[in-house]
C-alpha positions, 0 to 999 in steps of 0.5 A: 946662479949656483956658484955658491954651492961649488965650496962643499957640494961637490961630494954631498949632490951627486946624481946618484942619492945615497938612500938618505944624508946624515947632519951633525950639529954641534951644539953647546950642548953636545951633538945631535944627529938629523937623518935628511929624507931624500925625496924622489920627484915623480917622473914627468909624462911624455904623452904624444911625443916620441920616446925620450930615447928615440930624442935623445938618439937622434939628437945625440947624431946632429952637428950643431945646435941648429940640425937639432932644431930642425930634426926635432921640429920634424920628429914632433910636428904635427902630420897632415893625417894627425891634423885632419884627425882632428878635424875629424873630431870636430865635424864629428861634435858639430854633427852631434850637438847640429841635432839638437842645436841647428847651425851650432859650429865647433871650430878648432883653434890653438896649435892644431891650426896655428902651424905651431902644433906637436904631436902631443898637443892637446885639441882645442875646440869652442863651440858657437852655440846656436839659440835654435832648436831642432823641429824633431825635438819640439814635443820635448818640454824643456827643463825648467831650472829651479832647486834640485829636487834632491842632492847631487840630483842631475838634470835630465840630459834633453830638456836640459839642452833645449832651454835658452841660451840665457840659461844654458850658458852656466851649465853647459859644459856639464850637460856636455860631459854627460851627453859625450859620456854617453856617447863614448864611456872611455874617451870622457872617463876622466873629463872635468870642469876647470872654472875661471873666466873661461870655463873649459872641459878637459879630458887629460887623454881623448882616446880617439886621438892619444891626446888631450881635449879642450873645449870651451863654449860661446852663445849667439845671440848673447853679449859678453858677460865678464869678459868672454873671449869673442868666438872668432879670436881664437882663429884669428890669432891662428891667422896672425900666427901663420902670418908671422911665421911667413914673416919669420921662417925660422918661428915654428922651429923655435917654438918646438925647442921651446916646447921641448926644453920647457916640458923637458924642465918640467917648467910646463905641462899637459892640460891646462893650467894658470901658470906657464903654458905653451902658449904663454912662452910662445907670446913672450917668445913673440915678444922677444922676436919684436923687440929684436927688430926679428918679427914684425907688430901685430898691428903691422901683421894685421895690416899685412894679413889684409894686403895679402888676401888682395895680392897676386899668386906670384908676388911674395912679401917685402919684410927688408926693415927686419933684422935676418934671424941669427942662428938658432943657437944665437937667438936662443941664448939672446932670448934666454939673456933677454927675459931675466932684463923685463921688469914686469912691474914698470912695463906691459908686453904690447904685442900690439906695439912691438915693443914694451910700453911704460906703465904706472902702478901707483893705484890699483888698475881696473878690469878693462880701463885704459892703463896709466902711462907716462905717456898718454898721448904716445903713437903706441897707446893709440896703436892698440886702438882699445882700453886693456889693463889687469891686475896681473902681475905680468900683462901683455894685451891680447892684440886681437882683444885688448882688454884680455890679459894673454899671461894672466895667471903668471905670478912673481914667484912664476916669473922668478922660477922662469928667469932663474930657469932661463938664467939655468939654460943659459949656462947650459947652453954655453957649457955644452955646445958640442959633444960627447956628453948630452950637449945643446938642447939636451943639456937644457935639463931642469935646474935644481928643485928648490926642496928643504932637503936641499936646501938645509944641506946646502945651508949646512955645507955653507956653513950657514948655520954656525953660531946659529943660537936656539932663539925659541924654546917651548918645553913640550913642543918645539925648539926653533934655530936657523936664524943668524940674527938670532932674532927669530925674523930673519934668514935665508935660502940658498936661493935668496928668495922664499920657497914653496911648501912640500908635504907628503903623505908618509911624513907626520909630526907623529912622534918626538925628534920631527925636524921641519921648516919653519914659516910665517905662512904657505910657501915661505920657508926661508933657513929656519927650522924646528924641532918637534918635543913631542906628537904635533899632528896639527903641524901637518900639511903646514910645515914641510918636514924633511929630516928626524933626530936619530942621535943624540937624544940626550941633547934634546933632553937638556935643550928642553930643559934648558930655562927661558924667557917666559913671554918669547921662549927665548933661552936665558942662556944662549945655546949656539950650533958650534959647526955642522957636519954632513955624513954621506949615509954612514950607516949603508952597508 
């Protein structure tokens, strides 16, 4: 996808940056010269995997693609002592919070019990909250939850977790942090609260484990309320997964190059977050092995999971209407070749089915409503057997509960980057199978970074600026091109799409010759830019800036002086960027 580039950048993006890159514009005017900050982005942590050169060594000695599979799932696996460690951790909650809540359980789910987990997964855990309370405790009156009597005031830790569950269930998560807080100083330091449908207290690092700590929360004895996840989903989900990889052998392996590559592409990262997740790139994963004919259903794996409890020792599964799993590298480069064809605005992702299903998105859908489809009587809807729907930009029904969304959260700006870095690793992987270079999983590198110093420059190397006029002028704060219409409506980046805002700290518009991206609102930078007249502080952190005028001053005197339209600021005489020239830090030494 970056092709587009090949003209002049061969000399101006090489993987050493000069400490900054000059721009001539040559205007009708005179030139002006721009000096183009260069942005180091800050280094992805590798919390719990062996170290990158550790991979990379090893990795480097393999034959093919697929030994480096197998050698990396090995060395980032998780250990048998690792996942009795956690088990460890979880008893050990269970026996804490047993005290004052009789028969609460802690119960671990995610990767760490799925056969998917890495040395550096974090620890899931949901806590079954009992409505009991311990006999010891019963001279303690439990607290009653009126206004604080002042501000920032905290609840008494005890009484606190002694109420209803009616009434402990908003806080807590926040009872929680305090209690293990107390318990272990170090290891909860840092913990916090992420609000949203399911709250969860995190702690980026558990000191006890090296990793991170998730934990979520359900009551007995209380309904749902907005859609909570039931308390045994999670473990279910785990024996779907370890049925699959039965089904599918070669699936835990695939899951580890995933996790590598994405962490490596910083497209994924520690902690939870909305966006992408390890999780949310194995459900797509799982989605691609079912509509390859690799991986059975879930409705047939449910099936499968019931059977299986009722066979003998001896008896194995019979899965011959499966197509064999390629090669690795084969099944790589067709799941990287499958994503950028999903529309995910004319399909939802049924794992379910096993396949997409059609869907209509003239009207808004409701939360939990059966979604609209040209085909409401199919065998596929009715597999699903329950009403799912979202909002989402992306929707793929949880198979164990259909009315949750598993990839809610990921936008169409987050699926344009992921198809984009799926279209990137694709070229990788075809460019470099073989050595002597970083070649296979380690040539799966981060595609370039959509920042506006890139951008501009490539713009400039495009020669896209030319002819370009100052089509805004106000004297005394700003004077505006970029556009080729001239319009002041229209323009691109070198993606073809908008591009997210980027400020920092140690870049203002404190002073005359600021030279940043202009917008129509956060995260729209497109080819247009501004440059400042004067002091504009109340332009930070919305506008990215990302160069400064260090040369001919005198041409933006005359620009600023230069008559214009009184209602649009618009010149009366058009002044033109007549080329660009781009300097590779002409002024080092």
């Amino acid at each position: 996808m970056f092709a587009y580039l090949h003209f002049k950048l061969n000399r101006c993006y090489q993987t050493n940056y000069p400490l900054f890159q000059a721009v001539t514009l040559h205007t009708d005017l005179g030139d002006l010269k721009l000096e183009v900050f260069c942005m180091q982005a800050p280094l992805a942590a590798e919390c719990g995997w062996p170290s990158k050169k550790h991979i990379n060594s090893q990795l480097m000695q393999c034959s093919s693609i697929t030994e480096q599979a197998s050698v990396l799932h090995n060395m980032t696996r998780l250990t048998h002592p690792e996942i009795l460690a956690r088990f460890i951790v979880s008893d050990s909650f269970q026996e804490v919070l047993s005290f004052i809540r009789p028969d609460t359980e802690v119960s671990i789910f995610g990767s760490a019990v799925d056969g998917l987990g890495a040395s550096s997964s974090d620890l899931d855990l949901v806590i079954n909250v009992s409505a009991k309370v311990s006999p010891s405790l019963s001279h303690i009156v439990p607290f009653e939850y009126r206004r604080r009597p002042y501000p920032n005031a905290e609840f008494p830790l005890v009484p606190s977790l002694l109420v209803p569950n009616a009434n402990l269930r908003p806080r807590f998560l926040s009872l929680l942090r305090r209690l293990f807080t107390l318990l272990d100083p170090l290891g909860f330091h840092h913990a916090r609260i992420f609000p949203g449908r399911i709250p969860i207290l995190h702690v980026p690092r558990f000191s006890l484990l090296g990793v991170g700590l998730d934990v979520s929360c359900v009551f007995k004895g209380l309904s749902e309320v907005h859609g909570t996840v039931h308390f045994h989903d999670g473990r279910t989900m785990a024996s779907l997964m370890r049925m699959l990889a039965l089904c599918v052998p070669e699936f835990p392996q695939c899951i580890s190059v995933l996790k590598f590559i994405s962490r490596r592409s910083e497209l994924t990262r520690q902690g939870p977050s909305p966006k992408f997740t390890n999780f949310k790139l194995t459900v797509l994963f799982i989605h691609f092995l079912q509509a390859h004919n690799y991986a059975p259903s879930f409705a047939r794996l449910i099936t499968l999971c019931n059977e299986l409890a009722n066979l003998p020792p001896e008896n194995s599964l019979q899965m011959d209407d499966l197509i064999p799993v390629p090669s690795i590298d084969v099944l790589l480069e067709q799941f990287f070749t499958y994503i950028p064809t999903i529309n995910p605005s004319h399909f939802v992702l049924s794992l379910s089915a096993g396949h997409l299903i059609p869907r209509v998105t003239a009207k808004p859908f409701e939360p939990c409503s059966k979604i609209s489809t040209p085909f409401p009587d199919s065998e596929d809807l009715n597999i699903l057997n329950d009403s799912y729907t979202d909002n989402d930009y992306l929707i793929c029904p949880n198979p164990v509960h259909p009315c949750h969304n598993m990839l809610r959260g990921i936008d169409e700006a987050d699926w344009t980057l992921f198809v984009s870095t799926c279209e990137h690793w694709l070229k990788a992987l075809r460019t470099y199978p073989q050595g002597p270079s970083p070649w296979g999983l380690l040539a799966l590198r981060k595609q370039p970074i959509p920042t506006s110093q890139t951008n501009f420059l490539a713009l400039c190397a495009s020669d896209y600026y030319k002819g370009c006029i100052f089509h805004r002028n106000i004297k005394g704060f700003i004077v505006q091109t970029g556009d080729p219409t001239g319009t002041g409506k229209n323009g691109q980046s070198i993606w073809k799409r908008k591009f997210k805002d980027e400020f920092h700290e140690s870049l203002r518009h404190n002073t005359r010759g600021m030279v940043s991206m202009a917008n129509n609102g956060p995260d729209s930078n497109g080819s247009q830019f501004f440059i400042t007249y004067s002091k504009q502080t109340m332009l930070d952190m919305k506008y990215s800036i990302f160069a400064k005028v260090i040369d001919g001053w005198n041409v933006l005197d005359e620009l600023e002086r230069a008559p214009v339209e009184e209602k649009t600021y618009r010149p009366l005489t058009d002044i033109h960027i007549q080329n660009v020239t781009i300097h590779a830090n002409p002024f080092a030494e």
